[in-house]
Residue frames as qw, qx, qy, qz and C-alpha x, y, z in Angstrom:
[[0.301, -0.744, -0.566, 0.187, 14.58, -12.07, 10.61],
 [0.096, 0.753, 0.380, 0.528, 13.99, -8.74, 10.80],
 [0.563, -0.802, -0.172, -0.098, 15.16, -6.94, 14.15],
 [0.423, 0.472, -0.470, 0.615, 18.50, -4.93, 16.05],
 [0.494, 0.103, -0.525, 0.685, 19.32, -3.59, 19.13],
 [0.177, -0.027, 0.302, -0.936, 17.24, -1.11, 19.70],
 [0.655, -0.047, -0.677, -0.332, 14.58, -4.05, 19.21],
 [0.684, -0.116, -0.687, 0.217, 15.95, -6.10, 21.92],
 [0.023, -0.070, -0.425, 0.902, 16.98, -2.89, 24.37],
 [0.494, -0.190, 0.116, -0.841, 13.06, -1.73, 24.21],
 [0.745, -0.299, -0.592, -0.070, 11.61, -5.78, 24.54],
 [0.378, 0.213, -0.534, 0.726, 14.43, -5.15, 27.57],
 [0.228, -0.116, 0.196, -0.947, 12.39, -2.49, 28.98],
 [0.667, -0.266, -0.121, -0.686, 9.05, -3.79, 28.69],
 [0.758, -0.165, -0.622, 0.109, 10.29, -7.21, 30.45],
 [0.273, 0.154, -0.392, 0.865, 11.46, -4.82, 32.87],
 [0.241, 0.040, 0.246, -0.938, 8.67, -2.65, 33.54],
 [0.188, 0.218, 0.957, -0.022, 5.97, -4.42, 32.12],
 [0.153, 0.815, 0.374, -0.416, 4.59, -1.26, 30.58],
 [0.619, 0.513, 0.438, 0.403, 4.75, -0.61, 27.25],
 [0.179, -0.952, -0.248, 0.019, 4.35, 3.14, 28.04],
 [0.485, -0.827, 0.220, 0.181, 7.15, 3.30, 30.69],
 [0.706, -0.144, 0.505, 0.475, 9.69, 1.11, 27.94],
 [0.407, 0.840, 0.246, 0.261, 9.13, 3.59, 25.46],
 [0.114, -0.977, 0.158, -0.086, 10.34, 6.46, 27.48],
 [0.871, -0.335, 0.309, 0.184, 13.00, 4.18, 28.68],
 [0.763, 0.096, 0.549, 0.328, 14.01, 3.59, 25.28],
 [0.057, 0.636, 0.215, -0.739, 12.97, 6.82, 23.92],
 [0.042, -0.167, -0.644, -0.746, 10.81, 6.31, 21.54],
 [0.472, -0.127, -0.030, -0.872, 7.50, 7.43, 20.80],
 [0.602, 0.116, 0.635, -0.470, 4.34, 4.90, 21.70],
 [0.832, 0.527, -0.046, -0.165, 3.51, 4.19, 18.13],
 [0.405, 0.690, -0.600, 0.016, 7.27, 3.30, 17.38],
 [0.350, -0.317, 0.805, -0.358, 7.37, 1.34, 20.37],
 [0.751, 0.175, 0.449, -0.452, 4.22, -0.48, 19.56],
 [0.750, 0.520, -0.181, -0.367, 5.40, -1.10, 15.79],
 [0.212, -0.697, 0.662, -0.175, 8.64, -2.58, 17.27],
 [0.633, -0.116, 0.708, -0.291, 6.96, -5.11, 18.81],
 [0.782, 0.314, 0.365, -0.397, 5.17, -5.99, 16.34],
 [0.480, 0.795, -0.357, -0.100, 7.76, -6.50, 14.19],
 [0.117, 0.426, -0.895, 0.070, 9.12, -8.76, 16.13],
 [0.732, 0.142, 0.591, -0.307, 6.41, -10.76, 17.11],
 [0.765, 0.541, -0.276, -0.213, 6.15, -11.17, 12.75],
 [0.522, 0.507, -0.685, 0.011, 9.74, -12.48, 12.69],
 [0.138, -0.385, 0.864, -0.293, 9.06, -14.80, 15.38],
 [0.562, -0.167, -0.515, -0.625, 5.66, -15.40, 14.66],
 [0.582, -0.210, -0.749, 0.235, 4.69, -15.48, 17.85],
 [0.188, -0.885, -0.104, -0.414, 2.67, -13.30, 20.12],
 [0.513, 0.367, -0.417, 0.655, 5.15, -11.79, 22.48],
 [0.042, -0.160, 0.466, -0.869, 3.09, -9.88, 24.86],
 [0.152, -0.462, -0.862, -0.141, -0.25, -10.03, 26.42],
 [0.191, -0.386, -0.096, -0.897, -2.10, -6.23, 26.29],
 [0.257, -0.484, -0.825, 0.137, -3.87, -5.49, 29.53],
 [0.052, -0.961, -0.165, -0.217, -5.95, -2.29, 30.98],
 [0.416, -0.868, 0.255, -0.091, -3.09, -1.63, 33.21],
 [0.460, -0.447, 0.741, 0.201, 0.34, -3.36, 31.57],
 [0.582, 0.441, -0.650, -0.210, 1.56, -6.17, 29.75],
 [0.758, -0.395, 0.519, -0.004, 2.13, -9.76, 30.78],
 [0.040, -0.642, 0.726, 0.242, 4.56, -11.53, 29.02],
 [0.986, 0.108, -0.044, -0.122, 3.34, -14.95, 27.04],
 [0.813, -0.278, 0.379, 0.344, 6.32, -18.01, 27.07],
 [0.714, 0.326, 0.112, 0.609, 7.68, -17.17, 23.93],
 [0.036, 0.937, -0.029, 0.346, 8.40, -13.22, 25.60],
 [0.567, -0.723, 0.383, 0.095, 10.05, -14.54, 28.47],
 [0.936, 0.162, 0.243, 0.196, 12.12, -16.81, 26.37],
 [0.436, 0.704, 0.121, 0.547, 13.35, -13.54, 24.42],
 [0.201, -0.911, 0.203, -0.297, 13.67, -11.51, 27.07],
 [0.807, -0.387, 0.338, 0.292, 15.99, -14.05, 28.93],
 [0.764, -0.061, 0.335, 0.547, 18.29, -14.09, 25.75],
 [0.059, 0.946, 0.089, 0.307, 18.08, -10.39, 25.46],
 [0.684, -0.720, 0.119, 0.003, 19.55, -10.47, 28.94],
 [0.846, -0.277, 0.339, 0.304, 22.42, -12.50, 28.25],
 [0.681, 0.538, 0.170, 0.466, 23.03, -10.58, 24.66],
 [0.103, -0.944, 0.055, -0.309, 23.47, -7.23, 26.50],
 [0.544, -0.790, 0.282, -0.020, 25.63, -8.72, 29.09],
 [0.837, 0.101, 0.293, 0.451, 27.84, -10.31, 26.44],
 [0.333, 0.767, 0.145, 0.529, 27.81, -6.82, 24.59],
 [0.218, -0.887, 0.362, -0.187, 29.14, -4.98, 28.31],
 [0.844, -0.298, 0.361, 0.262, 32.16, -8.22, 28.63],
 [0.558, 0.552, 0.169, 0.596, 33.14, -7.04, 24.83],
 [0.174, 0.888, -0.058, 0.421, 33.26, -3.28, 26.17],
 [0.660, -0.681, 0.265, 0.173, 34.99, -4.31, 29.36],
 [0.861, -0.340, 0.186, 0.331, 37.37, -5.98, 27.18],
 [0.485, 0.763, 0.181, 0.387, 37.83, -3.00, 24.65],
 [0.268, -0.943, -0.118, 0.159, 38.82, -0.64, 27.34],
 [0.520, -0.581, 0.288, 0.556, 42.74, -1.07, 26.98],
 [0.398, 0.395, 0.522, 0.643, 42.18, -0.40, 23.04],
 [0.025, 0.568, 0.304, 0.765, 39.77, 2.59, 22.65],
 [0.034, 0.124, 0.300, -0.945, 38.68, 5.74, 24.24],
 [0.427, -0.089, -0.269, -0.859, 35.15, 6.73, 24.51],
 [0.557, -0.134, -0.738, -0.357, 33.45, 3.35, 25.36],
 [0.468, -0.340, 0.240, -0.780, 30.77, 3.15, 28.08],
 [0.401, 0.032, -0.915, -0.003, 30.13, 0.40, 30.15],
 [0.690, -0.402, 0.157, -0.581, 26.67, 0.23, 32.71],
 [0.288, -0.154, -0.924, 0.200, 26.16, -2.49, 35.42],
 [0.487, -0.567, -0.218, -0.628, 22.85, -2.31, 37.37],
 [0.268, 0.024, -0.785, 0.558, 22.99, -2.85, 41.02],
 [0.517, -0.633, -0.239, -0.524, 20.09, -2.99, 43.83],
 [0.297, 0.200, -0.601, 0.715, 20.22, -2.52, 47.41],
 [0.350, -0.729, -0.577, 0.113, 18.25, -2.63, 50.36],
 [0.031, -0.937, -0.155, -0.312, 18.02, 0.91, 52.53],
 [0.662, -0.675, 0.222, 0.241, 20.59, 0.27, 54.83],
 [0.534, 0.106, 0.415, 0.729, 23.65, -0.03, 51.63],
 [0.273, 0.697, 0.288, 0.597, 22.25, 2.74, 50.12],
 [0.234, -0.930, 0.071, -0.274, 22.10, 5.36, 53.40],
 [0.682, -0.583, 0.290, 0.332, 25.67, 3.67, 55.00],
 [0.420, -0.439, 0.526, 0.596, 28.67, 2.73, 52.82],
 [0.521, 0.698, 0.488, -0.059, 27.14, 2.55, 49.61],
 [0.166, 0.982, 0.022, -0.092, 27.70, 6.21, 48.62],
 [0.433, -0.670, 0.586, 0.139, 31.10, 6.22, 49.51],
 [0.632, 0.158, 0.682, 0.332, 31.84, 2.90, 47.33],
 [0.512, 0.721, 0.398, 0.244, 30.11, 4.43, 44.09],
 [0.032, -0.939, 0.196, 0.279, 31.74, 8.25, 44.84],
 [0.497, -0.350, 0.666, 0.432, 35.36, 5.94, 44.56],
 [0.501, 0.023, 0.769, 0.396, 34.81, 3.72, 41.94],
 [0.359, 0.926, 0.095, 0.070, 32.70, 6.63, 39.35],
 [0.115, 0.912, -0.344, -0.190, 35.73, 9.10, 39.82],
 [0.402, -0.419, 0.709, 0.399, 38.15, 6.11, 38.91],
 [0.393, 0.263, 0.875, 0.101, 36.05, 4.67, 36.47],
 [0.280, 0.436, 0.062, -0.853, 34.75, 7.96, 34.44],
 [0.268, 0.272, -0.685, -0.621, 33.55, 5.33, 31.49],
 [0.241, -0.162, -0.955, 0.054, 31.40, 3.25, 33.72],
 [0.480, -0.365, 0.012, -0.798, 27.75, 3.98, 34.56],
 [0.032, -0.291, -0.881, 0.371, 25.60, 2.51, 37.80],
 [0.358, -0.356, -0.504, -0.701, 22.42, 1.85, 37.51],
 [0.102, 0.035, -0.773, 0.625, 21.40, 1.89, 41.05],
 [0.513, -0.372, -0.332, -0.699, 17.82, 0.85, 42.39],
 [0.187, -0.166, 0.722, -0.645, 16.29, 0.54, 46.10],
 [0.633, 0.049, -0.534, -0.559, 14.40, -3.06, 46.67],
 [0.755, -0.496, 0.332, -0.272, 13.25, -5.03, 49.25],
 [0.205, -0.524, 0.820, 0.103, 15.79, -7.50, 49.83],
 [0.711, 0.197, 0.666, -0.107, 13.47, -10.87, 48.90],
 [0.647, 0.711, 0.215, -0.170, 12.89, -8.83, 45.58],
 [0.185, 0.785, -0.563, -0.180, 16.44, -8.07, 44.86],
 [0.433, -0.318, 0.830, 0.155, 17.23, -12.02, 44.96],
 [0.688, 0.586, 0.414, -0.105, 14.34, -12.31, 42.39],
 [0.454, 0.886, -0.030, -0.087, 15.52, -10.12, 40.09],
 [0.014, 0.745, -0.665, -0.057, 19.20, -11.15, 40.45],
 [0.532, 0.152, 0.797, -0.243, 18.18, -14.54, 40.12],
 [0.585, 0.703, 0.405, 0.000, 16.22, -13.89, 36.91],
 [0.629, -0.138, 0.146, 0.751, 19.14, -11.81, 35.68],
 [0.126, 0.923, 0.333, 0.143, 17.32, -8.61, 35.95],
 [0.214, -0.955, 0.191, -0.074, 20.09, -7.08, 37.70],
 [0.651, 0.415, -0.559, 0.302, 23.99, -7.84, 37.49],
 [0.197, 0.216, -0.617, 0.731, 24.81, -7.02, 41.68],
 [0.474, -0.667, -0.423, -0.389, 22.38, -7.29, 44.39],
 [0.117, 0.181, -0.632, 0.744, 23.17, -6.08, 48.68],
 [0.513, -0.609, -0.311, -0.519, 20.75, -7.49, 50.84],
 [0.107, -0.528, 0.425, -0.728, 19.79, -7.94, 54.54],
 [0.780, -0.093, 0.446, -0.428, 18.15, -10.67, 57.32],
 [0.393, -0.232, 0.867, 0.199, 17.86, -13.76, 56.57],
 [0.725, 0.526, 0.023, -0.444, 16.21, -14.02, 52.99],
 [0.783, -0.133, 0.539, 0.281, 17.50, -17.28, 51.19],
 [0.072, 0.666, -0.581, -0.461, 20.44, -16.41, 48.61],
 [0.666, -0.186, 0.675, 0.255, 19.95, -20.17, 47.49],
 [0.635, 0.604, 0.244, 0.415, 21.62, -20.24, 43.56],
 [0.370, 0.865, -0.117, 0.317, 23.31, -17.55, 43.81],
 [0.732, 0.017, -0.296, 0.614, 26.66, -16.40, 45.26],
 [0.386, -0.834, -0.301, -0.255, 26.60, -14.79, 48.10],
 [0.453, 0.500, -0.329, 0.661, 29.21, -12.42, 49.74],
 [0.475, -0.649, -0.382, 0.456, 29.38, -11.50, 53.57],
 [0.433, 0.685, 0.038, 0.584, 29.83, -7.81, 54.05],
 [0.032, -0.166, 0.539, -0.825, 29.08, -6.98, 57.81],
 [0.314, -0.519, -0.793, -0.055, 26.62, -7.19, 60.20],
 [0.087, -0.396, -0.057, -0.912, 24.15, -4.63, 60.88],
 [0.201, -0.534, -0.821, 0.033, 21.16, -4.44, 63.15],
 [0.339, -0.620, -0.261, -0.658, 17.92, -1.98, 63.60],
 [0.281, -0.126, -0.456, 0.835, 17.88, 0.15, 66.90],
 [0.114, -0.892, -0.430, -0.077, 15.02, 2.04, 68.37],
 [0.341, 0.155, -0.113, 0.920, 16.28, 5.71, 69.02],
 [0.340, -0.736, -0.577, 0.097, 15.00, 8.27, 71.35],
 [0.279, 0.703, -0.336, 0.562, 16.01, 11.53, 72.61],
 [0.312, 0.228, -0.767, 0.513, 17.72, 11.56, 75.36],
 [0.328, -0.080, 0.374, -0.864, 14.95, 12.88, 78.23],
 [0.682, -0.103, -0.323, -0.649, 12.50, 10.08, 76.79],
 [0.793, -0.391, 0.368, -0.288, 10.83, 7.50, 79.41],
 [0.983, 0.105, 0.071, 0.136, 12.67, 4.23, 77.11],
 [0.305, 0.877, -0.358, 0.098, 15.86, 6.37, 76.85],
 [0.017, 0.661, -0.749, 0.043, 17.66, 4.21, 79.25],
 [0.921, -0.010, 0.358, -0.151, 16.28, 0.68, 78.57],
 [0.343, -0.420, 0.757, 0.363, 19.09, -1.74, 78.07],
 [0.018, -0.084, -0.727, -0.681, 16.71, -3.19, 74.95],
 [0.537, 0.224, 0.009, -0.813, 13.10, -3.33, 73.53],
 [0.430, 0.385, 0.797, -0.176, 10.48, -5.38, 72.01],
 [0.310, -0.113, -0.356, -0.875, 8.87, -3.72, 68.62],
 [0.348, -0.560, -0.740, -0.134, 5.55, -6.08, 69.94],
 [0.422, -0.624, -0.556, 0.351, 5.73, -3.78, 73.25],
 [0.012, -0.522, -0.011, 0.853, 6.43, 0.11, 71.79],
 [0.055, 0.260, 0.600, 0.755, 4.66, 0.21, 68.38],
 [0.279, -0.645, -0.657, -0.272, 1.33, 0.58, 70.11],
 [0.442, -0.687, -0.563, 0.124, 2.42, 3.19, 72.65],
 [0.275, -0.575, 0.137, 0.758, 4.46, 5.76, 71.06],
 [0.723, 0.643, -0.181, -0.174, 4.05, 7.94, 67.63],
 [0.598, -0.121, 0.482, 0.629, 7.10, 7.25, 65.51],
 [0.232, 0.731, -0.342, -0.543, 8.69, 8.82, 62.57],
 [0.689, -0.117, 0.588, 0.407, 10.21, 7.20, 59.46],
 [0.230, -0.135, 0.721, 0.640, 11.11, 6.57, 56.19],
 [0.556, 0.282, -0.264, -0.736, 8.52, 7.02, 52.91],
 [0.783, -0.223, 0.550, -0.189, 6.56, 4.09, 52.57],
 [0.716, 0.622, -0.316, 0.000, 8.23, 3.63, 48.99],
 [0.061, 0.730, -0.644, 0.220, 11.58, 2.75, 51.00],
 [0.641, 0.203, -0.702, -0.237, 12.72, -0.45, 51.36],
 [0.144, 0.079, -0.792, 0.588, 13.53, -0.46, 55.18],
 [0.477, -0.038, 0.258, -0.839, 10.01, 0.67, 55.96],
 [0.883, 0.012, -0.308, -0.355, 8.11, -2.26, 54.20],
 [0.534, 0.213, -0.760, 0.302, 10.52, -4.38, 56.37],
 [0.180, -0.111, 0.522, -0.827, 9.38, -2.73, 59.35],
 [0.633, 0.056, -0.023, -0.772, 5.60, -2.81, 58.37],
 [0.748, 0.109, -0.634, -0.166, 6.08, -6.52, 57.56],
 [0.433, 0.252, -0.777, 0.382, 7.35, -7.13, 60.95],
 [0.295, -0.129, 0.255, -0.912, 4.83, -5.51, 62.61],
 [0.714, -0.161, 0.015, -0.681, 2.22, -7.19, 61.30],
 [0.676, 0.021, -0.725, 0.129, 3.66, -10.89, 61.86],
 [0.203, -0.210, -0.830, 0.475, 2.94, -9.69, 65.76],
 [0.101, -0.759, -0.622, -0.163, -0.66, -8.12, 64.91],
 [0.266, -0.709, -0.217, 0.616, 0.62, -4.56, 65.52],
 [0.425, 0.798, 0.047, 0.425, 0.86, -1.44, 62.84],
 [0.523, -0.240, -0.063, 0.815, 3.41, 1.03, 63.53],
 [0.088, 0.946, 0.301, -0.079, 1.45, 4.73, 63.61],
 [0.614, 0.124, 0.188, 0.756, 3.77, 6.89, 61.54],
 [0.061, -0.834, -0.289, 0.465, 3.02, 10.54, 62.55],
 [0.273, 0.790, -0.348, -0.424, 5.59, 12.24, 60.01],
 [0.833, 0.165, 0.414, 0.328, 7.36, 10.36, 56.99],
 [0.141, 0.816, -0.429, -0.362, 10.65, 11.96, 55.22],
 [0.677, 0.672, -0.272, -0.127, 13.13, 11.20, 52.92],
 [0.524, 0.421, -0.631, 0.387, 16.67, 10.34, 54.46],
 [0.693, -0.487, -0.463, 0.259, 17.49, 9.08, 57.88],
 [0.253, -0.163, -0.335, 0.893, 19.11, 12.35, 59.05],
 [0.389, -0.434, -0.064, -0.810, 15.44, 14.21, 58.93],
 [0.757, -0.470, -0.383, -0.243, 14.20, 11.15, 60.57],
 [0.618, -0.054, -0.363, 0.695, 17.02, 11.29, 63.10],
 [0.015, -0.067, -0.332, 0.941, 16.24, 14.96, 63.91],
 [0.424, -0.387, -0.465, -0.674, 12.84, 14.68, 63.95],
 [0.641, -0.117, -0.613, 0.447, 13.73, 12.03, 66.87],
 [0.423, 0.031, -0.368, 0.828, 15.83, 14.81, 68.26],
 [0.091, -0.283, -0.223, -0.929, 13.35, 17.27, 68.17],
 [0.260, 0.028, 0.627, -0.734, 10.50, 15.36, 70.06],
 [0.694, 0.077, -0.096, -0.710, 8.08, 14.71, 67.63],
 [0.960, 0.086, -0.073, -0.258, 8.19, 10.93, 67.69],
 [0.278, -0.645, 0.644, 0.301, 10.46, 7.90, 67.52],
 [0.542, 0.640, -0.495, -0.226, 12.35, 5.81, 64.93],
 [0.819, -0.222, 0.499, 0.175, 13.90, 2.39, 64.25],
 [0.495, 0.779, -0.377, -0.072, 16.73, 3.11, 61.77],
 [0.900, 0.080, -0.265, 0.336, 20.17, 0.72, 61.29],
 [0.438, -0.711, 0.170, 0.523, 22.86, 1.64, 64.14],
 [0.627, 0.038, 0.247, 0.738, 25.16, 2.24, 61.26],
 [0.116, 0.741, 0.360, 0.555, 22.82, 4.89, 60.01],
 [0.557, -0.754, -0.345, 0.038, 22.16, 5.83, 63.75],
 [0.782, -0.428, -0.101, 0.442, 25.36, 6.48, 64.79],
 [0.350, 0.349, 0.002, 0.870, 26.18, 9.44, 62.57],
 [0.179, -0.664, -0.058, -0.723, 23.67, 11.65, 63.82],
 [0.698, -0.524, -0.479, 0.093, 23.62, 10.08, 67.79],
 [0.599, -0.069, -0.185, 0.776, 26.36, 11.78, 68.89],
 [0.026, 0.020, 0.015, -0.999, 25.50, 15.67, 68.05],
 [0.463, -0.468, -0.226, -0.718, 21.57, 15.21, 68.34],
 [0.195, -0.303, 0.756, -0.547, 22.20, 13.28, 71.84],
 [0.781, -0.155, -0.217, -0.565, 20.27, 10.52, 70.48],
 [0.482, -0.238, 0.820, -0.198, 20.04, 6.73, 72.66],
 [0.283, 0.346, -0.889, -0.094, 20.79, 3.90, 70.83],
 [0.659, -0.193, 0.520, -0.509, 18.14, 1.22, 72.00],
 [0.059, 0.162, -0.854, -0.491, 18.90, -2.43, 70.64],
 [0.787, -0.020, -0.188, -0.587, 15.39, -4.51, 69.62],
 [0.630, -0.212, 0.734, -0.139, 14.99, -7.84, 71.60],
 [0.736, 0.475, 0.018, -0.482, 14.09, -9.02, 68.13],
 [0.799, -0.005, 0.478, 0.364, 15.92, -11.84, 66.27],
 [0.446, 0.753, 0.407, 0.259, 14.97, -9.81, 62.74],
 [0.038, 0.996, -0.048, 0.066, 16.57, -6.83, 63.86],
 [0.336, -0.648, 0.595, 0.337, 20.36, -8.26, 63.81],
 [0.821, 0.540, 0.182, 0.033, 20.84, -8.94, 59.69],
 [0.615, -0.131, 0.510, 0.587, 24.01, -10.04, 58.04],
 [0.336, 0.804, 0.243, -0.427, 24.42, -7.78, 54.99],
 [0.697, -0.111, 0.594, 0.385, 25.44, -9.48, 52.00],
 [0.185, 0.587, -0.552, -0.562, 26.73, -8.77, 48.27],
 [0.655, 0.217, 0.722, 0.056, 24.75, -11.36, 45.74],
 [0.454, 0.488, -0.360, -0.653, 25.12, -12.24, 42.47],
 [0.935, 0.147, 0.078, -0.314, 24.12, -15.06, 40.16],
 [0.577, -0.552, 0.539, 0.269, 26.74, -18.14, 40.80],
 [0.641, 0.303, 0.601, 0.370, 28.59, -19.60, 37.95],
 [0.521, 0.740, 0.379, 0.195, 27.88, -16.16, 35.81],
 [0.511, -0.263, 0.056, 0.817, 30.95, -13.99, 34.85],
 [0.107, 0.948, 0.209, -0.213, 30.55, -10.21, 35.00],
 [0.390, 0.860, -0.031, 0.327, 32.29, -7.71, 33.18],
 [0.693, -0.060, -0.403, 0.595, 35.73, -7.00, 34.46],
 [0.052, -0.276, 0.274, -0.920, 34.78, -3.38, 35.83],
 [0.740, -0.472, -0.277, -0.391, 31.75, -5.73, 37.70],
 [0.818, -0.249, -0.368, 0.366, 34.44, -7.24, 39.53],
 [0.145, 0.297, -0.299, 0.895, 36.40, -3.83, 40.26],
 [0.485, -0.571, -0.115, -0.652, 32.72, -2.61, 41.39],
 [0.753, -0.393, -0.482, -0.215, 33.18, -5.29, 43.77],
 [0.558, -0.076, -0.397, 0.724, 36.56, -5.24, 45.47],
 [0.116, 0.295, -0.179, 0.931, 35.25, -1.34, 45.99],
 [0.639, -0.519, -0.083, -0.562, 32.04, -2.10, 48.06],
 [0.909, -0.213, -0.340, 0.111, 33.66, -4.94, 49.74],
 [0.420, 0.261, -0.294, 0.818, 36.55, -1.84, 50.64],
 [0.283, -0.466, 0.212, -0.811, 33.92, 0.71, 51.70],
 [0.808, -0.242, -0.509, -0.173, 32.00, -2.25, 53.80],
 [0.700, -0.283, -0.461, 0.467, 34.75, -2.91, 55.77],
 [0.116, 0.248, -0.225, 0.935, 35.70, 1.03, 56.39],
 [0.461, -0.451, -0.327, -0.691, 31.98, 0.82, 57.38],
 [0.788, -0.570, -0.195, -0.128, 32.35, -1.36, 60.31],
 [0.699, 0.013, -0.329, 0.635, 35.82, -0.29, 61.08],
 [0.226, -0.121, -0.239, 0.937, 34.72, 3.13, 61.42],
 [0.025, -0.551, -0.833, -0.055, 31.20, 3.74, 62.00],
 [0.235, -0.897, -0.281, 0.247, 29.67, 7.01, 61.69]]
């Protein structure tokens, strides 16, 4: 049969993305090269691989089949470079990791700053996903590391405690809910603006999802990028926010925001470290780990 690496890395991609297009670039080849690829392997399998639509690809059984032991060749091919390291110089090793919005805007950073500058030979691939989807895709071994949030079921996989977080209304200080010992989201979505997050962001669809399980939208007046615009936006008057206290708490202090918990169950979530059980990662996957499971705890030892 008839097919390498740079075969299997672009199939990769298009099981990934599901866009022939987007696994080109990915892969960086042209569209025609991409396309002849394929077809080139469909020949040596003799077997159609994909299924062309106006908008994508869908994947027939014998694609997933390939793409699963794609998966597993790549992650055999970063266990070889893990275990090259004490021999040679030069070799690059990637892991992919996803995260809900709360890991990516709290300890997150911090972890990856560490373990890059020790690690100058290791790339992260690093992608923001609603938690439910990050257990798919870790689960299906799209992704080597997943960090989610609430109670979305981990079952198969191995699941790490990291802390426990939980979503806070915030206000400025002068506002009528400023000193209410908690909230409802059923009893302020409908009678204040708010601010937030883009609705690309993972915490927002979480919100929006919660909302509508009590027939209520949440009127977003401005949408930004990071929780410290939304945080001084807060401060500023134009609206409130429901952001994680962990986030909250940097910016509470110097914009004199209040801290308001949510009477909600949903809004106190365990925030866990998953991967798939039984499957051994690369030995600079485990390092990756001990160093979120460090910045974690610095996270709830010293908030803010």
């Amino acid at each position: 049969m008839r097919y390498d690496l740079v075969d299997l890395r672009l199939f990769l991609n298009v099981g990934e993305t599901l866009n022939l297009t987007r696994a080109a670039e990915k892969s960086f080849l042209s569209l025609p090269a991409a396309s002849a690829r394929i077809k080139q392997l469909e020949d040596a399998f003799q077997a159609p691989l994909l299924v062309r639509q106006p908008k994508g690809v869908q994947l027939t059984p014998a694609g997933e089949t390939l793409l699963a032991h794609a998966r597993e060749i790549f992650r055999s091919l970063e266990c070889m470079h893990s275990d090259l390291f004490p021999y040679a110089k030069g070799i690059k090793g990637r892991i992919r990791v996803l995260a809900n919005t709360t890991a990516t805007n709290s300890f997150l950073p911090e972890a990856l700053s560490r373990f890059l500058g020790d690690n100058p030979d290791i790339d992260v691939e690093l992608e923001e996903q609603l938690s439910a989807e990050i257990v798919s895709l870790v689960t299906s071994g799209a992704a080597d590391l997943g960090i989610v949030a609430g109670d979305v079921s981990t079952a198969g996989l191995e699941a790490t405690p990291l802390f426990i977080d939980e979503l806070v209304l915030i206000t400025p200080p002068e506002h009528a809910l400023a000193r209410q010992a908690d909230v409802p989201l059923d009893a302020i979505v409908d009678s204040y603006p708010f601010v937030g997050l883009n609705q690309s962001s993972a915490i927002q669809s979480f919100l929006d999802q919660a909302a509508r399980r009590v027939n209520k939208r949440i009127s977003l007046r401005v949408q930004l990028g990071s929780f410290d615009a939304v945080c001084r936006m807060v401060a500023a008057g134009v609206g409130l926010a429901i952001v994680p206290r962990t986030c909250a708490q940097r910016f509470a202090g110097p914009l004199g925001l209040r801290l308001i918990p949510l009477q909600d169950t949903w809004a106190r979530r365990e925030i866990r470290l998953v991967k798939r059980a039984g499957r051994d990662l690369p030995q600079f996957g485990e390092l990756l780990i001990r160093y979120l499971r460090d910045a974690a705890a610095d996270e709830t030892r010293n908030p803010g």
